[in-house]
KESETOR-335414 format. One record per residue (C-alpha): residue in three letters; residue number from 1; x, y, z. Coordinates in Angstrom, 2 decimals, always signed. Each point is the difference from the previous one (the first is absolute). Layout:
BEGIN
<kepa><aa>ALA</aa><i>NUM</i><xx>X</xx><yy>Y</yy><zz>Z</zz></kepa>
...
//
This chain:
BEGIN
<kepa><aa>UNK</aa><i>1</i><xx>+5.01</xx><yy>-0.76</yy><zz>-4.13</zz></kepa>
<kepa><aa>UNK</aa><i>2</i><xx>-3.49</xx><yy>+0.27</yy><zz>+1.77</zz></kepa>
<kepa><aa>UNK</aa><i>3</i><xx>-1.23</xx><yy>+2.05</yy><zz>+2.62</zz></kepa>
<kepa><aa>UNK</aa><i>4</i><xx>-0.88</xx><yy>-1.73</yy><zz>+3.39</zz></kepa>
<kepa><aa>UNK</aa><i>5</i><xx>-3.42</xx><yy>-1.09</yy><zz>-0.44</zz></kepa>
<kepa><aa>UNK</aa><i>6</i><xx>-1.45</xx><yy>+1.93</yy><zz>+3.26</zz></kepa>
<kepa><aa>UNK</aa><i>7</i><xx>-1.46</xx><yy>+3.08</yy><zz>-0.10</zz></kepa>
<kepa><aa>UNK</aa><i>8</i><xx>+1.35</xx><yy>+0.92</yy><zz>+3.43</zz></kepa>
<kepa><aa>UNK</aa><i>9</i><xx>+3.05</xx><yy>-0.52</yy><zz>-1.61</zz></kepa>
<kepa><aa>UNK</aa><i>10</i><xx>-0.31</xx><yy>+1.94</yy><zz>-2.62</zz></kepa>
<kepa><aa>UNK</aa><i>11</i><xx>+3.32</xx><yy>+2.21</yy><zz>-1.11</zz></kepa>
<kepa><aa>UNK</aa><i>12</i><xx>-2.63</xx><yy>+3.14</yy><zz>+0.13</zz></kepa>
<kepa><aa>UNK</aa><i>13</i><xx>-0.86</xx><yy>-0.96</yy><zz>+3.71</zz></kepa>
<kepa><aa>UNK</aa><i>14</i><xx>+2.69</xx><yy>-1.14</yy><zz>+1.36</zz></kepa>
<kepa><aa>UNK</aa><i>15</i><xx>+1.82</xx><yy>+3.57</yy><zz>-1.54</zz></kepa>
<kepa><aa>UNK</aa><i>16</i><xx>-2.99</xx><yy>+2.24</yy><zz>+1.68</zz></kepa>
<kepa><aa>UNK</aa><i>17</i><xx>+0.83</xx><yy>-2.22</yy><zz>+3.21</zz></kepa>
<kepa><aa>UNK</aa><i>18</i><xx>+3.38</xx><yy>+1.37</yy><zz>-0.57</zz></kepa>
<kepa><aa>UNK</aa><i>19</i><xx>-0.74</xx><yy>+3.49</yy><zz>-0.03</zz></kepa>
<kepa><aa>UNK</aa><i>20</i><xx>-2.26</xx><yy>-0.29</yy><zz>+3.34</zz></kepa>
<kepa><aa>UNK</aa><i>21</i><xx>+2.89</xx><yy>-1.45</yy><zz>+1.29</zz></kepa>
<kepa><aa>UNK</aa><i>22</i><xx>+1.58</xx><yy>+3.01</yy><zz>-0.40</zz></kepa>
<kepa><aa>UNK</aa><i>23</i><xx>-2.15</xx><yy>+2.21</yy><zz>+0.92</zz></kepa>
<kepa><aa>UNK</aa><i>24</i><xx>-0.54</xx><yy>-1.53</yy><zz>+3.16</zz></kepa>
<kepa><aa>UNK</aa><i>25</i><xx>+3.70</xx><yy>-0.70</yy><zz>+0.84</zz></kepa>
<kepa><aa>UNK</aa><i>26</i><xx>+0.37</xx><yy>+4.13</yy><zz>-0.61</zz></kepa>
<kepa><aa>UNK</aa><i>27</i><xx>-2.36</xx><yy>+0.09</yy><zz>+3.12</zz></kepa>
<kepa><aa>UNK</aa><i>28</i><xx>+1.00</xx><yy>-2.39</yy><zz>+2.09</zz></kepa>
<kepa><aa>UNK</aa><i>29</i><xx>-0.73</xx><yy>-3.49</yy><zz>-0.68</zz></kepa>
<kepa><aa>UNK</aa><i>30</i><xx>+1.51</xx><yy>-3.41</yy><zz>+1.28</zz></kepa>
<kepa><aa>UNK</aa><i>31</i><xx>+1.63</xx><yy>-2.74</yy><zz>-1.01</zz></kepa>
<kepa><aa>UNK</aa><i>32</i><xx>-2.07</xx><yy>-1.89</yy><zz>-2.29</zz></kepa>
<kepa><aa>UNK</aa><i>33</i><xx>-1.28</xx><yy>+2.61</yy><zz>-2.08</zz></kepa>
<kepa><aa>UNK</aa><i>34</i><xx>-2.21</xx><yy>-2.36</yy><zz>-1.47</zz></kepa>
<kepa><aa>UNK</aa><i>35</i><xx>-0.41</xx><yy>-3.65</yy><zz>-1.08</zz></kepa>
<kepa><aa>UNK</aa><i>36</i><xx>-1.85</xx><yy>-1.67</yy><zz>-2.50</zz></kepa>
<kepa><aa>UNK</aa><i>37</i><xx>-1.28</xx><yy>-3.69</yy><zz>+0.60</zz></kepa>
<kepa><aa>UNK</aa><i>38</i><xx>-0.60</xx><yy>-1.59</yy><zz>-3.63</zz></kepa>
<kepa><aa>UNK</aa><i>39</i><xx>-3.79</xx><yy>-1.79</yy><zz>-0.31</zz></kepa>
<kepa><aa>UNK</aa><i>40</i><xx>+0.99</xx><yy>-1.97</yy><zz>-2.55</zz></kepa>
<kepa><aa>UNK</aa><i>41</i><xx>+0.97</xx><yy>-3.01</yy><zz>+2.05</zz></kepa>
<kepa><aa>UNK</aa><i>42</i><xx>+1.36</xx><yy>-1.68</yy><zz>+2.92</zz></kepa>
<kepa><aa>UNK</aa><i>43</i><xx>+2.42</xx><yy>-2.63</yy><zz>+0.73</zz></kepa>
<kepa><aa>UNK</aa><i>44</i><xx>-0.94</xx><yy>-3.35</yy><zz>+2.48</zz></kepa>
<kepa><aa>UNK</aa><i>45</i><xx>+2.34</xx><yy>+0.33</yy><zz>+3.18</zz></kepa>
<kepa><aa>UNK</aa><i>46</i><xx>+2.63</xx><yy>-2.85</yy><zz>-0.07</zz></kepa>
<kepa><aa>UNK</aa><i>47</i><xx>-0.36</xx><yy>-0.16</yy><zz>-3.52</zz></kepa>
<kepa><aa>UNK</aa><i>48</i><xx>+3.36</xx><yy>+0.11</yy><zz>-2.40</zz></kepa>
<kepa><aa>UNK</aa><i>49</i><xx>-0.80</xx><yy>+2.89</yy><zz>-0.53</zz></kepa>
<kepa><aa>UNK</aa><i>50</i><xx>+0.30</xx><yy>+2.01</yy><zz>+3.25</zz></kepa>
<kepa><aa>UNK</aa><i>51</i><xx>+4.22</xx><yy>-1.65</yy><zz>+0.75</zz></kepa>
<kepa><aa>UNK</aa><i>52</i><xx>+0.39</xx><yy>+2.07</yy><zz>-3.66</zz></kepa>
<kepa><aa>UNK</aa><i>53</i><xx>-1.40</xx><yy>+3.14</yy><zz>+1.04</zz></kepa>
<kepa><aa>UNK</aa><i>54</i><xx>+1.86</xx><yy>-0.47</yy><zz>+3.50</zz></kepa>
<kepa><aa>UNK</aa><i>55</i><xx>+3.01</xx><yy>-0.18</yy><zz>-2.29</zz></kepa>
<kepa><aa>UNK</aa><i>56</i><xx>-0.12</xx><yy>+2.61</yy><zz>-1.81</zz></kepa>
<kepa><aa>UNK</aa><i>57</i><xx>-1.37</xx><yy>+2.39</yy><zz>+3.05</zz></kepa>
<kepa><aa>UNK</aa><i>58</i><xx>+2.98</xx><yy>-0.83</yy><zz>+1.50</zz></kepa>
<kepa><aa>UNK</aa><i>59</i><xx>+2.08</xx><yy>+0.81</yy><zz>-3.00</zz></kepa>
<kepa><aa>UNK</aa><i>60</i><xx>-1.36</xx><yy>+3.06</yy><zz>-1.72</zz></kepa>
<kepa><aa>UNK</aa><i>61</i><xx>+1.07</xx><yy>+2.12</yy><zz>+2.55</zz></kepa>
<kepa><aa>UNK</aa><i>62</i><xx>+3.82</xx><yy>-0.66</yy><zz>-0.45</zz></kepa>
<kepa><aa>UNK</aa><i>63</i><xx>-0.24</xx><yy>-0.67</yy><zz>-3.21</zz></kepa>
<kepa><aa>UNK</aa><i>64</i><xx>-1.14</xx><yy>+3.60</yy><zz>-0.52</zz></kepa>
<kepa><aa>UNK</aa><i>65</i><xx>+2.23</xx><yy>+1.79</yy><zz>+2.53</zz></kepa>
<kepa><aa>UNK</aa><i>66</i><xx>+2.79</xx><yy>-1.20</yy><zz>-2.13</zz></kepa>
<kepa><aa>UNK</aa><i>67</i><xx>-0.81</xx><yy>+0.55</yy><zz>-3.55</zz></kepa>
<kepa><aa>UNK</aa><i>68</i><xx>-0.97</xx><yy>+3.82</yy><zz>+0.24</zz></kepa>
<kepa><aa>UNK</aa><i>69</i><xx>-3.00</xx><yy>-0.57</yy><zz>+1.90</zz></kepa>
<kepa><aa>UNK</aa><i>70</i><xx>-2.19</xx><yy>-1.07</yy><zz>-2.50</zz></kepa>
<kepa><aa>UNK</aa><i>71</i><xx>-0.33</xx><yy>-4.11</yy><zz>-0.88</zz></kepa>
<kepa><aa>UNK</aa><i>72</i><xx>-2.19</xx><yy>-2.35</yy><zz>-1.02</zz></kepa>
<kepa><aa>UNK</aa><i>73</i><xx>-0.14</xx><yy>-3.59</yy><zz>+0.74</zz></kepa>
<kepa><aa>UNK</aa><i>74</i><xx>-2.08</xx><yy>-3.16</yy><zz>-0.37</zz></kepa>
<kepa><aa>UNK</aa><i>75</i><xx>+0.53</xx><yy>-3.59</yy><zz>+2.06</zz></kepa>
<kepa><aa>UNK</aa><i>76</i><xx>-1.78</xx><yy>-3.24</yy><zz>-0.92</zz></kepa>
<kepa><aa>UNK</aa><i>77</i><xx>-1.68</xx><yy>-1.67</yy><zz>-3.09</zz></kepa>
<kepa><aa>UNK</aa><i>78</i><xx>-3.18</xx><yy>+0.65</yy><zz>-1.71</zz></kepa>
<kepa><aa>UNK</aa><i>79</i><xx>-2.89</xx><yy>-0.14</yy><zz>+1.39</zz></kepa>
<kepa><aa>UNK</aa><i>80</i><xx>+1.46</xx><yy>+0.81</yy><zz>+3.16</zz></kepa>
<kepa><aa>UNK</aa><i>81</i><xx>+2.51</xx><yy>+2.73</yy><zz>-0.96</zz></kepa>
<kepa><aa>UNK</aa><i>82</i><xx>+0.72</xx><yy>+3.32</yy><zz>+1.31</zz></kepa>
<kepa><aa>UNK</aa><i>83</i><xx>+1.23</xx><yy>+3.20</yy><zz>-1.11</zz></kepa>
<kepa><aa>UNK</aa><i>84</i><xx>+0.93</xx><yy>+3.01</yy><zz>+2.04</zz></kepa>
<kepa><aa>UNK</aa><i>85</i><xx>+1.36</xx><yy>+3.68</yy><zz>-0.77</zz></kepa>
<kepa><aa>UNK</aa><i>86</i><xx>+0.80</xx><yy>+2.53</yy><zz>+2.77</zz></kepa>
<kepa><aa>UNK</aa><i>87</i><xx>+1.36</xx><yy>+2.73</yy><zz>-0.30</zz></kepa>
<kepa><aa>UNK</aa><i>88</i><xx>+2.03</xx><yy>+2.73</yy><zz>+2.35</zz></kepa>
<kepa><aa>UNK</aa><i>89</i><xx>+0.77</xx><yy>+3.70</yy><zz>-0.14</zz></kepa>
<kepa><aa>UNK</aa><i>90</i><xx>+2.79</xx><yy>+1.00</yy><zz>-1.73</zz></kepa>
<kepa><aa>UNK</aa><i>91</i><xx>+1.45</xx><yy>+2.41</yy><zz>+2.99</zz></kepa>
<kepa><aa>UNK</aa><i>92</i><xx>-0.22</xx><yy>-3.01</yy><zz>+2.65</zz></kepa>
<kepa><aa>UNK</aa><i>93</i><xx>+2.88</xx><yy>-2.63</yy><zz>+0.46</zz></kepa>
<kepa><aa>UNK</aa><i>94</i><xx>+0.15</xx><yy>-3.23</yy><zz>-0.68</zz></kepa>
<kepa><aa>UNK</aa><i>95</i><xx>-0.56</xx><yy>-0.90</yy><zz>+3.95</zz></kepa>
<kepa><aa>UNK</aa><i>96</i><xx>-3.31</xx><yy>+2.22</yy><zz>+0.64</zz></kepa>
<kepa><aa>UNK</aa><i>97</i><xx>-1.17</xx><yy>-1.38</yy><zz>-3.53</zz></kepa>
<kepa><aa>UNK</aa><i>98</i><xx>+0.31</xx><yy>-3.72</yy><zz>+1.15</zz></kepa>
<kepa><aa>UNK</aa><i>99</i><xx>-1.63</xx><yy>+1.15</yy><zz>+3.42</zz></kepa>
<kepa><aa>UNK</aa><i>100</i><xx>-2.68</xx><yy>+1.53</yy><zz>-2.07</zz></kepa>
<kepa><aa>UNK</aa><i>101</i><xx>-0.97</xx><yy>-2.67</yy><zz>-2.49</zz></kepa>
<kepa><aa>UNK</aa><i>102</i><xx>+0.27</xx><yy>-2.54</yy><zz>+3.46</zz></kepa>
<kepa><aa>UNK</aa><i>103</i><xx>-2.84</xx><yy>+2.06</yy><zz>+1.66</zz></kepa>
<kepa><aa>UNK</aa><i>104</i><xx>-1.92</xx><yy>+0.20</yy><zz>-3.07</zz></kepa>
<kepa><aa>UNK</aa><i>105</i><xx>+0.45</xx><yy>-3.99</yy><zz>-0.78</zz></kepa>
<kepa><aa>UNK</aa><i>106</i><xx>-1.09</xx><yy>-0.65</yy><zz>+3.52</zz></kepa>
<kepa><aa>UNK</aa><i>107</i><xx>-3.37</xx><yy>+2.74</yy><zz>-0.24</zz></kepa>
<kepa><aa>UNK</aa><i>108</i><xx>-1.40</xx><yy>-2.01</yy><zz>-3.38</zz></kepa>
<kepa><aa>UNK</aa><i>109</i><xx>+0.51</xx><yy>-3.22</yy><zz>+2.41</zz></kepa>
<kepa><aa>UNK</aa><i>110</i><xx>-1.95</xx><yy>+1.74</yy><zz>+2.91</zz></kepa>
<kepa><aa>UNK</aa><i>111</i><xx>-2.60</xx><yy>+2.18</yy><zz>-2.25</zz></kepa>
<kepa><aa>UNK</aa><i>112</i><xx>-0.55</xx><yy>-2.16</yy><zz>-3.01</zz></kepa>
<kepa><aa>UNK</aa><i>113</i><xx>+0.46</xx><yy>-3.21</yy><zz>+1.27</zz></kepa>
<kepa><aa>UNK</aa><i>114</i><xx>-1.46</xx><yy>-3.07</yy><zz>-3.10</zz></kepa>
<kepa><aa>UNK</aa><i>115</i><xx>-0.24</xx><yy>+2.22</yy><zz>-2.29</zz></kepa>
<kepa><aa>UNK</aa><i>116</i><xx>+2.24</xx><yy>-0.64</yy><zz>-3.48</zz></kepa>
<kepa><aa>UNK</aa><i>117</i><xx>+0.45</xx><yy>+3.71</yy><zz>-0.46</zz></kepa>
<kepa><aa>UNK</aa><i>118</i><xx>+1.27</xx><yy>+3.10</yy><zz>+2.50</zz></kepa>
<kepa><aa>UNK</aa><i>119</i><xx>+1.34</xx><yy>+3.34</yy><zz>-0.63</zz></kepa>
<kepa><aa>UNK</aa><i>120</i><xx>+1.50</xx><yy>+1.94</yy><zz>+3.07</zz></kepa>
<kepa><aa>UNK</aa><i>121</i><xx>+1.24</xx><yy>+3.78</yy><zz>+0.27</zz></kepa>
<kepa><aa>UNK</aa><i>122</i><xx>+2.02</xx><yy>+1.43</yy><zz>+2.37</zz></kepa>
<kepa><aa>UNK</aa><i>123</i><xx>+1.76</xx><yy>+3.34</yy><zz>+0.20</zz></kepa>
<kepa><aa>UNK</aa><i>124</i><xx>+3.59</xx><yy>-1.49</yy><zz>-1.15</zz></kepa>
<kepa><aa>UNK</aa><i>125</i><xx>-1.05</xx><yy>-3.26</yy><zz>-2.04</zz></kepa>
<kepa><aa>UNK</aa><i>126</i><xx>-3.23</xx><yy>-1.86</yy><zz>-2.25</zz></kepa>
<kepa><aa>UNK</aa><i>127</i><xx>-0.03</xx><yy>-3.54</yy><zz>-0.01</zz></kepa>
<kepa><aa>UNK</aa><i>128</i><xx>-2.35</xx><yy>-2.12</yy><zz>-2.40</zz></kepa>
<kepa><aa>UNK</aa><i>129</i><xx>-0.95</xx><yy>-3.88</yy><zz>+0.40</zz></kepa>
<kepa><aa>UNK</aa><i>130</i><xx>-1.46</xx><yy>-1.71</yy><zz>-3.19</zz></kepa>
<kepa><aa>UNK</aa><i>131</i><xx>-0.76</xx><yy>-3.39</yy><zz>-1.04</zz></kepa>
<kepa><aa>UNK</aa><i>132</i><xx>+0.87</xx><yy>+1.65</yy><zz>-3.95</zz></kepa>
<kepa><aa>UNK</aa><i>133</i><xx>+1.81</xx><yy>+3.25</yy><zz>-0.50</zz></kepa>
<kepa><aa>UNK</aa><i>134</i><xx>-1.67</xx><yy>+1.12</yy><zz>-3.02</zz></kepa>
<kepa><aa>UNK</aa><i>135</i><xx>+1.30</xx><yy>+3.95</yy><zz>-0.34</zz></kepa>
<kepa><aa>UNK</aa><i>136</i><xx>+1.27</xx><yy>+2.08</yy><zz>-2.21</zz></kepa>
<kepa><aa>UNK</aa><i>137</i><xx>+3.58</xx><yy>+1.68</yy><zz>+0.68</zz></kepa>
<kepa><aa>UNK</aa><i>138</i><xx>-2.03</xx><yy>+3.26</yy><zz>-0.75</zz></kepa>
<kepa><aa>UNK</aa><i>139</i><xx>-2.45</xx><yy>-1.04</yy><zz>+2.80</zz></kepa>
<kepa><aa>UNK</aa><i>140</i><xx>+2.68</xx><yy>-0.98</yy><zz>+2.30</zz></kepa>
<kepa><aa>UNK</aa><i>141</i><xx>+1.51</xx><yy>+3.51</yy><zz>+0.11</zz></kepa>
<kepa><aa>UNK</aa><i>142</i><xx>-3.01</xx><yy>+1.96</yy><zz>+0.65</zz></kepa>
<kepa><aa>UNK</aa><i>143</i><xx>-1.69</xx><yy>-3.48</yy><zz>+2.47</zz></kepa>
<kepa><aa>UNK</aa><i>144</i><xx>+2.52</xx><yy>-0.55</yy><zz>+2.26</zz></kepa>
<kepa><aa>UNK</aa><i>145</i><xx>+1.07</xx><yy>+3.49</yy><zz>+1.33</zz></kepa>
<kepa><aa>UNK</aa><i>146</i><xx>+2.32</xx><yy>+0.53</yy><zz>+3.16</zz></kepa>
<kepa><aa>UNK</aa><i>147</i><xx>-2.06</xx><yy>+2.52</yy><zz>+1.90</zz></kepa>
<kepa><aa>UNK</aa><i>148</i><xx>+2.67</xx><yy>+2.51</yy><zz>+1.45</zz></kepa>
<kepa><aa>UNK</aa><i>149</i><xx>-0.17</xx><yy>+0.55</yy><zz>+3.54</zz></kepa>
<kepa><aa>UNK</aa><i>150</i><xx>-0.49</xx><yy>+3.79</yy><zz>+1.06</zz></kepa>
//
């Protein structure tokens, strides 16, 4: 498999992002931690492909707070596809995980708005956007860290 294209995207970034996350959540930080609005393209409101990430916004959440709380997911047909992973805590329940992801879903609607990639952090849940999700397992586990809230 191949690496997201983006540098801002970049498993060594988005993994230093990580750790800032942490650091700043052991001081006090809010809810998002951070987010990460993808410059490697935009979609054309009321195009096919917004209804498919409207889909799966609405579904990743559930999805998630289900199956562990960790999922991914992809709605629609190529070139219009999307894929989403989100991922919760392991000490929260499958009620505050949905919650989570549901805040997150809506704060890459709100912050990141035509843009074909997001990544959001919060202190109980990540949730990532793609148009292609192009990473390792490896990368996974070390990307798309629960940041545990202090």
């Amino acid at each position: 498999m191949d690496t997201p294209p983006s540098s801002a995207l970049s498993p060594s970034y988005l993994l230093l992002i990580s750790h800032l996350c942490f650091l700043l959540l052991r001081h006090g930080g809010a809810d998002p931690l951070y987010q990460i609005c993808g410059n490697t393209g935009n979609y054309t409101a009321n195009s096919t492909y917004e209804p498919n990430l409207r889909q799966l916004r609405a579904s990743l959440p559930s999805i998630a707070s289900v199956s562990d709380g960790f999922s991914t997911a992809s709605t629609g047909e190529t070139p219009d596809q999307v894929w989403g992973l989100a991922l919760c805590r392991g000490d929260i329940n499958a009620t505050d995980c949905r919650t989570c992801l549901g805040g997150a879903s809506n704060d890459t609607q709100q912050l990141c708005r035509t843009t074909k990639r997001a990544v959001i952090c919060t202190t109980t849940a990540s949730s990532s956007i793609q148009p292609k999700l192009h990473l390792h397992l490896q990368q996974l586990q070390q990307i798309y860290i629960g940041i545990p809230k202090t």
